[in-house]
C-alpha positions as CSV (number, residue, x, y, z in Angstrom):
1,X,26.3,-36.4,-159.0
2,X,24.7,-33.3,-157.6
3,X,23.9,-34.5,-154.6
4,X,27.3,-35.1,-153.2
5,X,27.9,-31.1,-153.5
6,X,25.2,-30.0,-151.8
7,X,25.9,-32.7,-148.9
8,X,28.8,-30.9,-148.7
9,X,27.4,-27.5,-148.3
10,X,25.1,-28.3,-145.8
11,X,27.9,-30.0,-143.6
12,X,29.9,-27.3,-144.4
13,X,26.8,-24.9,-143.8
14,X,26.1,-26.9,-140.5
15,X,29.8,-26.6,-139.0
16,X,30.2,-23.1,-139.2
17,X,26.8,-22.6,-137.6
18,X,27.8,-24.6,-135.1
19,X,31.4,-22.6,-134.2
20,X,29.0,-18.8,-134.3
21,X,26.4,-20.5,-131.9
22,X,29.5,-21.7,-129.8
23,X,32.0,-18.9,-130.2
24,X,28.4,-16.3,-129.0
25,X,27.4,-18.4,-126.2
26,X,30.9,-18.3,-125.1
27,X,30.9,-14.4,-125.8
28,X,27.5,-14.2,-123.8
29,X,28.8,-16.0,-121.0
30,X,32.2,-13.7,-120.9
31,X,29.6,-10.6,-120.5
32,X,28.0,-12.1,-118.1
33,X,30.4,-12.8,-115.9
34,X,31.9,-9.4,-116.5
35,X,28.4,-7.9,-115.1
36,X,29.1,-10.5,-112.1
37,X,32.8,-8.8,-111.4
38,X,31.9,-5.3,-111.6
39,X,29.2,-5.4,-109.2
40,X,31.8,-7.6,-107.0
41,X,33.9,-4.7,-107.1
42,X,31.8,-2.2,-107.1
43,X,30.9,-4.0,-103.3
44,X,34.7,-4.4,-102.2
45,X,35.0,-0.9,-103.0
46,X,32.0,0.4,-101.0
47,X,33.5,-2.1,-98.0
48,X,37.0,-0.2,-98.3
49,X,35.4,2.9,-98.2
50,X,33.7,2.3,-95.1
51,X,36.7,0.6,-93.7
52,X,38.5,3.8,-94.0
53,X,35.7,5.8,-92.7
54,X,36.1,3.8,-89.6
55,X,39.8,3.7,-89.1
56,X,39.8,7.8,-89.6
57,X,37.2,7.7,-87.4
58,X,39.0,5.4,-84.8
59,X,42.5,7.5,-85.3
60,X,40.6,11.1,-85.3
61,X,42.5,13.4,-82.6
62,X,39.3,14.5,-80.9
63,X,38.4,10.9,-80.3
64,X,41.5,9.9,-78.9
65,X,41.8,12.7,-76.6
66,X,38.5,12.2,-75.3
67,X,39.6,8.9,-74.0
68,X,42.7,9.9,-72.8
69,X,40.7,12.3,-70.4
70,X,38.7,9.1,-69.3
71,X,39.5,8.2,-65.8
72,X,40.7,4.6,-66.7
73,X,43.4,5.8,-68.4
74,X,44.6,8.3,-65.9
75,X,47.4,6.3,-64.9
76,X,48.9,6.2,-68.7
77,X,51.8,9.1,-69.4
78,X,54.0,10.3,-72.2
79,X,57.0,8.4,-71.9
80,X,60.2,10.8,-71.8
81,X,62.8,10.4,-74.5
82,X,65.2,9.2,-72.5
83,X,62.8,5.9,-71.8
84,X,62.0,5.1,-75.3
85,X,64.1,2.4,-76.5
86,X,64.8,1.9,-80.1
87,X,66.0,-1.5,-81.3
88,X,68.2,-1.6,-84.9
89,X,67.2,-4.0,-87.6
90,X,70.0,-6.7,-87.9
């Protein structure tokens, strides 16, 4: 007669050992992968940074004027207001 309550302890014992080993691996594998996204952003970050450091770069004044004084683009003007043409959204 005692046995059959003990059985049920251990199966009982057993079960909810199981769920904490799978509920923590699950837990562990959540952290993980929470390392693995921060260091993903941390990398898309540094690339927008640069990005931006380039298209300032690539837009700077100095820059631009520098090729507009190249003799290539000698034959480029200012167009006058009267020659701009502005089209209205529908």
């Amino acid at each position: 007669m005692r046995v059959v309550p003990f059985v049920y302890c251990v199966l009982l014992t057993a079960l909810l050992a199981g769920l904490y080993i799978t509920r923590h691996n699950r837990l562990t594998e959540l952290r993980i992968r929470a390392i693995s996204l921060e260091r993903d952003l941390r990398v898309q970050e540094a690339e927008r940074r640069r990005l931006e450091l380039e298209y300032m770069m690539f837009v700077s004044p100095v820059r631009l004027e520098g090729i507009a004084r190249k003799a290539q683009y000698a034959s480029l003007r200012q167009p006058m207001q009267d020659e701009v043409l502005t089209l209205e959204e529908p």
